[in-house]
N, C-alpha and C positions, 0 to 999 in steps of 0.2 A: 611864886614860892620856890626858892631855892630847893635841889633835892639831888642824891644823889642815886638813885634808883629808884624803880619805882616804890611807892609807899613808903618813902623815904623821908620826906618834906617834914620839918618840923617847927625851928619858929624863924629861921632867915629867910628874907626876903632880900629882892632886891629891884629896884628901877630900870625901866629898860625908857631910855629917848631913842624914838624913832621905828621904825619897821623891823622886826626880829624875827626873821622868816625864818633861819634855823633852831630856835627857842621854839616854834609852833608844833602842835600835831604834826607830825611826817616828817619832821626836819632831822637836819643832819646833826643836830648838838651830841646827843644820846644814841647810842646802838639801840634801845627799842624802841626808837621816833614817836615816843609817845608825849614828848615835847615838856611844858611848863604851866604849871595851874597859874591864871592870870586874872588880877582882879584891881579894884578899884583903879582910880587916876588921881594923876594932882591937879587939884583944884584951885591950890594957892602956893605960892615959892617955889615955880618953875625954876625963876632965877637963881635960887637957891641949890635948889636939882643939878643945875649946870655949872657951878660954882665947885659941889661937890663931884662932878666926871672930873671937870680938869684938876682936880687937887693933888698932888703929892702921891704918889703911892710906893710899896712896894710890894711887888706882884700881887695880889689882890686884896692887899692889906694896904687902909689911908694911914697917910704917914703924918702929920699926927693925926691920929683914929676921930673920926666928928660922932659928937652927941648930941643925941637926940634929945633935946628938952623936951618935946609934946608932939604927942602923936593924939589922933582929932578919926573916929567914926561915926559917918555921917549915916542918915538912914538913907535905904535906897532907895530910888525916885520912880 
């Protein structure tokens, strides 16, 4: 969950591919290393996932912007 101090976070989110050691508790992302609330995974449209890293951007803005048709909460296991 996106945020930019603590109690901050409100409805952006975003995907991390891969090991995000400075996003974690104690990391260096944040001056209070209190890091990034981190939840579910994808389950389906990795591909997808990785289509949308490489795309177009400008600075952290997709250049053109992707839409989300469906978003899917499963129950937890």
């Amino acid at each position: 969950m996106a945020r930019d101090g603590p109690d901050t976070a409100t409805s952006d989110f975003f995907l991390c591919i891969g090991d995000q050691p400075e996003l974690d508790f104690g990391g260096k992302r944040n001056p209070d290393g209190q890091g990034f609330a981190a939840f579910g995974r994808v389950t389906k449209g990795l591909d997808i996932a990785r289509k949308i890293q490489h795309a177009p951007a400008d600075g952290q803005k997709l250049t053109p912007p992707v839409r989300i048709v469906r978003i899917e909460r499963l129950p937890a296991h």
